[in-house]
Short mmCIF file of the C-alpha atoms (twelve columns), coordinates in Angstrom:
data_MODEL
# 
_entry.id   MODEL 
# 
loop_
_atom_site.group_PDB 
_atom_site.id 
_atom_site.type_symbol 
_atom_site.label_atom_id 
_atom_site.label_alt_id 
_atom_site.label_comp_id 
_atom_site.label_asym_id 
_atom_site.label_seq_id 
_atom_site.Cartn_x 
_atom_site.Cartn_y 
_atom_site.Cartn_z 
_atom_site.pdbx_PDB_model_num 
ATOM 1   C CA . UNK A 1   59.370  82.761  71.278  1 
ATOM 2   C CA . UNK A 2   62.302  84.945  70.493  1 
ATOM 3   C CA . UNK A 3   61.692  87.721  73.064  1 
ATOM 4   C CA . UNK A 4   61.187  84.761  75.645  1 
ATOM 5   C CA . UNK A 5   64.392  83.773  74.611  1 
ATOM 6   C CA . UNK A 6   66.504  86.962  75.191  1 
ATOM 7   C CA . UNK A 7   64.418  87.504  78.430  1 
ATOM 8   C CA . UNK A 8   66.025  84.200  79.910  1 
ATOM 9   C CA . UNK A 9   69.180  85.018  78.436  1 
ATOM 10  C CA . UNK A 10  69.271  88.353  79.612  1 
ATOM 11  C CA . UNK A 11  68.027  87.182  83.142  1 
ATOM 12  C CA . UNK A 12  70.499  84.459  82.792  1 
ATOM 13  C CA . UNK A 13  73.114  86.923  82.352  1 
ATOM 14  C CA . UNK A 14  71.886  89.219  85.541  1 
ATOM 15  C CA . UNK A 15  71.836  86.519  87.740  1 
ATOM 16  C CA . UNK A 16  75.502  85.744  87.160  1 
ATOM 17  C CA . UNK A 17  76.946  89.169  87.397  1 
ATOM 18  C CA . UNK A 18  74.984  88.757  90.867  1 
ATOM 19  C CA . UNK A 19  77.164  85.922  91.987  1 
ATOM 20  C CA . UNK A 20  80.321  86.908  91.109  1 
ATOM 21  C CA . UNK A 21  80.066  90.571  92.535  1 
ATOM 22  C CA . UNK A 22  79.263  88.205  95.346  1 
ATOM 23  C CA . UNK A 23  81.615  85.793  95.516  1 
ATOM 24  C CA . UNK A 24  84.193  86.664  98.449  1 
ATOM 25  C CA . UNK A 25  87.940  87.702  97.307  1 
ATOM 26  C CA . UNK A 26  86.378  88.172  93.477  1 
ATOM 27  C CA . UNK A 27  87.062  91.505  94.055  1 
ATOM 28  C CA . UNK A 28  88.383  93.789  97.005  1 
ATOM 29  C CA . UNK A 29  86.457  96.060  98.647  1 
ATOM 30  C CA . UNK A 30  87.559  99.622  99.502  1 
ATOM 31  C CA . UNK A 31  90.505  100.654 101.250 1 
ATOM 32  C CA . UNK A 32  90.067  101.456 104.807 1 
ATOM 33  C CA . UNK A 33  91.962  103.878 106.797 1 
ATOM 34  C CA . UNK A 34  95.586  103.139 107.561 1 
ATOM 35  C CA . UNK A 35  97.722  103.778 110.750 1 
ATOM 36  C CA . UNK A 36  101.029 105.183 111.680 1 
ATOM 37  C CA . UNK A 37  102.712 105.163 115.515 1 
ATOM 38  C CA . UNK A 38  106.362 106.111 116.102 1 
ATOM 39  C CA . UNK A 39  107.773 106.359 119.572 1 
ATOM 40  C CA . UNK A 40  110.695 108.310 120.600 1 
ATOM 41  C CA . UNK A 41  111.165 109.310 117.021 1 
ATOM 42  C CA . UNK A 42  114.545 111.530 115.875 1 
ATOM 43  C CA . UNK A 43  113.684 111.983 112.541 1 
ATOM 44  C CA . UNK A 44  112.445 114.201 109.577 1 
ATOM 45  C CA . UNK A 45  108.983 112.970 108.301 1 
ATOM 46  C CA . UNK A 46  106.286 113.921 105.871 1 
ATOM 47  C CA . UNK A 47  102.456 112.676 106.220 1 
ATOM 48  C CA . UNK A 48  99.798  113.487 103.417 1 
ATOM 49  C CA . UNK A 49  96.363  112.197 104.379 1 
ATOM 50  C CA . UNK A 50  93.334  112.612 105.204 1 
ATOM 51  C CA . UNK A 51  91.865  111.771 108.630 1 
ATOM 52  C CA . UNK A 52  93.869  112.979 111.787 1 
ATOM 53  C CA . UNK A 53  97.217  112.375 113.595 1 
ATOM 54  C CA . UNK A 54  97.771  113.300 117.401 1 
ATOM 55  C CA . UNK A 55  101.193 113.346 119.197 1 
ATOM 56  C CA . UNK A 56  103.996 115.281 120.419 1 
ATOM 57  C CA . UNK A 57  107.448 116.945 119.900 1 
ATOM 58  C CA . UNK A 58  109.950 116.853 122.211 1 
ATOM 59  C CA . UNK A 59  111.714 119.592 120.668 1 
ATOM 60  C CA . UNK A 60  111.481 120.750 116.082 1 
ATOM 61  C CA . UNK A 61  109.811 121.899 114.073 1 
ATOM 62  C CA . UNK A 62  105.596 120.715 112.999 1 
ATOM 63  C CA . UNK A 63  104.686 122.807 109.411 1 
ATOM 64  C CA . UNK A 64  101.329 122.112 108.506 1 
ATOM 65  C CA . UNK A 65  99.491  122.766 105.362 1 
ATOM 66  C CA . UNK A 66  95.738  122.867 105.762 1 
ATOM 67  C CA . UNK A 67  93.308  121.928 103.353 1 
ATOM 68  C CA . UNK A 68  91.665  123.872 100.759 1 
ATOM 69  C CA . UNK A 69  88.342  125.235 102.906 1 
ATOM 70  C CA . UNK A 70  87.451  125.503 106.696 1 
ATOM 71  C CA . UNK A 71  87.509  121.844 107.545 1 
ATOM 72  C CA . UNK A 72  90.351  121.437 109.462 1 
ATOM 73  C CA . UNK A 73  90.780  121.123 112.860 1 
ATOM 74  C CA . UNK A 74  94.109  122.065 114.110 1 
ATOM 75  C CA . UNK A 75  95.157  122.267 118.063 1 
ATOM 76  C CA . UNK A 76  98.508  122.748 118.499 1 
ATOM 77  C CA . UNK A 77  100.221 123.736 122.501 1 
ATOM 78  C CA . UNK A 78  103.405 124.634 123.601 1 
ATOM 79  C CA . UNK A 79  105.520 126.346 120.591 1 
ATOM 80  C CA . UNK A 80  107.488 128.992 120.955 1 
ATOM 81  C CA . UNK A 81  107.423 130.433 117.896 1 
ATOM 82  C CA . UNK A 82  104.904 130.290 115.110 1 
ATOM 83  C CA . UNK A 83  105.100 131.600 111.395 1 
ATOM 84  C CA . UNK A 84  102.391 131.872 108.495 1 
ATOM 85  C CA . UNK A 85  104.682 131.593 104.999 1 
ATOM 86  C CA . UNK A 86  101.289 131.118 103.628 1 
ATOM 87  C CA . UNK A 87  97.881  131.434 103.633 1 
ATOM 88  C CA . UNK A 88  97.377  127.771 103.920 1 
ATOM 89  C CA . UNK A 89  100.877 127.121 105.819 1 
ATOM 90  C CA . UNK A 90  101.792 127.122 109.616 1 
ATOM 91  C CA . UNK A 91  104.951 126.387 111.197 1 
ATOM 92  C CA . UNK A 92  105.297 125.779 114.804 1 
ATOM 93  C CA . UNK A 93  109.097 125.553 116.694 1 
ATOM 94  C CA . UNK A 94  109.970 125.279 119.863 1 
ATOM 95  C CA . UNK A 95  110.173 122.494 122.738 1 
ATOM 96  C CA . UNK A 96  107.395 120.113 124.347 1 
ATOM 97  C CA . UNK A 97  104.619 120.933 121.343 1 
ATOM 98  C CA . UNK A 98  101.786 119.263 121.221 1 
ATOM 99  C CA . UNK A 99  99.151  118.490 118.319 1 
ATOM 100 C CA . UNK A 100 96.044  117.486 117.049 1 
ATOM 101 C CA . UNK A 101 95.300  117.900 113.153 1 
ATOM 102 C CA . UNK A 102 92.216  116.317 111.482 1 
ATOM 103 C CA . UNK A 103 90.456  117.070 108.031 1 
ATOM 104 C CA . UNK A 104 87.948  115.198 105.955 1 
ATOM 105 C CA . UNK A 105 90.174  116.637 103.111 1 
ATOM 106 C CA . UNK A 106 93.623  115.657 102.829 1 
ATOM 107 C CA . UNK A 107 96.527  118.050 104.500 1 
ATOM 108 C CA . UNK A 108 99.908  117.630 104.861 1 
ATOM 109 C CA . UNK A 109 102.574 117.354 107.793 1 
ATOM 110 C CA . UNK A 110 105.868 117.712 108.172 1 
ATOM 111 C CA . UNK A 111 108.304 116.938 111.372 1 
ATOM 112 C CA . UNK A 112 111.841 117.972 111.522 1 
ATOM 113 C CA . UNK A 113 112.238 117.220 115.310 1 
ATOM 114 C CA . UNK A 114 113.550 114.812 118.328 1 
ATOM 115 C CA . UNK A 115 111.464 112.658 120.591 1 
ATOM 116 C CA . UNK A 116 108.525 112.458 117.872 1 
ATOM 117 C CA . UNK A 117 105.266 110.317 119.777 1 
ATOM 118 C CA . UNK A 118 102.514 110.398 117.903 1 
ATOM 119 C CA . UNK A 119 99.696  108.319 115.864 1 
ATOM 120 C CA . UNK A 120 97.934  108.674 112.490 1 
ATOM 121 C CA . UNK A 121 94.846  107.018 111.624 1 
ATOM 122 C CA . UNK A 122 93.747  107.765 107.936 1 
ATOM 123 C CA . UNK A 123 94.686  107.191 104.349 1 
ATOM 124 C CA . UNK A 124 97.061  108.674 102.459 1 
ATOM 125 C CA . UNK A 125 101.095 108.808 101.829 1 
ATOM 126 C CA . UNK A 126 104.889 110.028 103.320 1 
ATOM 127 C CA . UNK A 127 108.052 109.301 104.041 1 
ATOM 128 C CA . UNK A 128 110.420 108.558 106.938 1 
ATOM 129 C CA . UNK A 129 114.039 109.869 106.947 1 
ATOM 130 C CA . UNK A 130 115.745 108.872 110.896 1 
ATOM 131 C CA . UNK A 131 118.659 110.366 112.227 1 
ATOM 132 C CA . UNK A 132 120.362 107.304 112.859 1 
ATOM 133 C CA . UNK A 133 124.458 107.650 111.245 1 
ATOM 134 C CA . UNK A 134 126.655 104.571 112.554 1 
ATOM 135 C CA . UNK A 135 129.431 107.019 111.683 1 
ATOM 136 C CA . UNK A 136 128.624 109.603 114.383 1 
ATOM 137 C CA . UNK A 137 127.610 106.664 116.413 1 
ATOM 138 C CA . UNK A 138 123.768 107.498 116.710 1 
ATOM 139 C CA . UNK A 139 122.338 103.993 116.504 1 
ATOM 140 C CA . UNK A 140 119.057 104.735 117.490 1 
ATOM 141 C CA . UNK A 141 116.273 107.058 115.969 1 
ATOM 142 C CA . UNK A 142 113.000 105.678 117.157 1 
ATOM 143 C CA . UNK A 143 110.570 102.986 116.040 1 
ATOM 144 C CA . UNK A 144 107.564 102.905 113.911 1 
ATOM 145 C CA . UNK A 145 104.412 100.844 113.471 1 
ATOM 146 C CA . UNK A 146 103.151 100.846 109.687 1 
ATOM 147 C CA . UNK A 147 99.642  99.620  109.206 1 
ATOM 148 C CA . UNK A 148 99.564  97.440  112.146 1 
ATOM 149 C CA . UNK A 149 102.381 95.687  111.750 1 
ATOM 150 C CA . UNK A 150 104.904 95.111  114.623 1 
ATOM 151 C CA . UNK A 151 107.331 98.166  115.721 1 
ATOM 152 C CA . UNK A 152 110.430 98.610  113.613 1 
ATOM 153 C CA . UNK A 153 113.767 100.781 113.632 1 
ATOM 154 C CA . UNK A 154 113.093 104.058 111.726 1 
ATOM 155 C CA . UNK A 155 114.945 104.014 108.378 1 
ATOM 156 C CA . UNK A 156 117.787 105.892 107.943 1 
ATOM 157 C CA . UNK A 157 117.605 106.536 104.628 1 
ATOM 158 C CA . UNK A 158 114.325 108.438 102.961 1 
ATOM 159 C CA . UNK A 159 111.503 105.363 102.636 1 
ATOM 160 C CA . UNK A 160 108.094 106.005 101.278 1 
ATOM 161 C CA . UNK A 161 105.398 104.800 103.109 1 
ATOM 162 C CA . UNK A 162 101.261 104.019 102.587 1 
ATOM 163 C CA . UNK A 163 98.982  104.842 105.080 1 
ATOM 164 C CA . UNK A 164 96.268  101.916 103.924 1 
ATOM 165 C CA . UNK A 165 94.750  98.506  105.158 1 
ATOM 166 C CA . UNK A 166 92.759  96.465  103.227 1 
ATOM 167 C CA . UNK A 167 89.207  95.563  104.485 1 
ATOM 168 C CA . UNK A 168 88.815  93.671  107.024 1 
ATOM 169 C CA . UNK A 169 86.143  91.448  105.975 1 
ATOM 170 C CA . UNK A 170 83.745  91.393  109.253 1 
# 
């Protein structure tokens, strides 16, 4: 009669855990991958994440620091010059460059450079740091997209940012 007892209990107390991991919004699910746009960017910018961002310069400087390993993918076109500080460190300068970085581990990137285009899809962190100085009368530095969310002014002043988005549900 006792073990009966703690069998029903027990089962009792399985069958519960089962409908609250169930319940919708009792908990959230994993992040998904974020995203990151900015057109016509004059800026300085860092991105740490992992997945893969795809754009342009119109003329800076792109340093990227690869992953520990061989799993990056790196394509980058049209610099003029191009320096190795490091083993794990590139830095490309020059006018019209062109990229494509992606790694299943995270990496880093870092643009010092006018007319930035590109997008980031992945997770991870950064910051933003525009140009703009109403003093010198520079007004505009570009426009970014965060997550999805509608196109905005770059900041002028250093602002963190969170490549995330919380699932989507379907």
């Amino acid at each position: 009669m006792r073990s009966a007892r703690l069998i029903l209990l027990a089962a009792a107390a399985v069958f519960s855990l089962a409908i609250a991991a169930a319940a919708p919004g009792a908990r959230p699910g994993p992040v998904e991958d974020g995203t990151l746009s900015v057109r016509d960017g004059r800026a300085s910018l860092q991105l740490r994440l992992k997945g893969g961002v795809i754009g342009r310069l119109g003329r800076g400087k792109l340093t990227v620091v690869d992953a520990l390993g061989d799993t990056s993918t790196v394509v980058v076109r049209g610099a003029e010059k191009v320096s190795s500080p490091n083993d794990r460190t590139t830095v490309y300068t020059g006018r019209n460059i062109r990229f494509r970085i992606a790694d299943d581990k995270r990496f880093v990137v870092r643009m010092n450079a006018s007319k930035i285009n590109f997008s980031a899809v992945g997770r991870g962190e950064g910051w933003l740091d525009g140009w703009g100085n109403r003093a010198a009368g520079v007004y505009f530095d570009g426009s970014f997209s965060l997550n999805g969310s509608p196109y905005k002014s770059i900041p002028d002043e250093r602002d963190p940012i969170q490549l995330s988005a919380l699932p989507s549900g379907g």
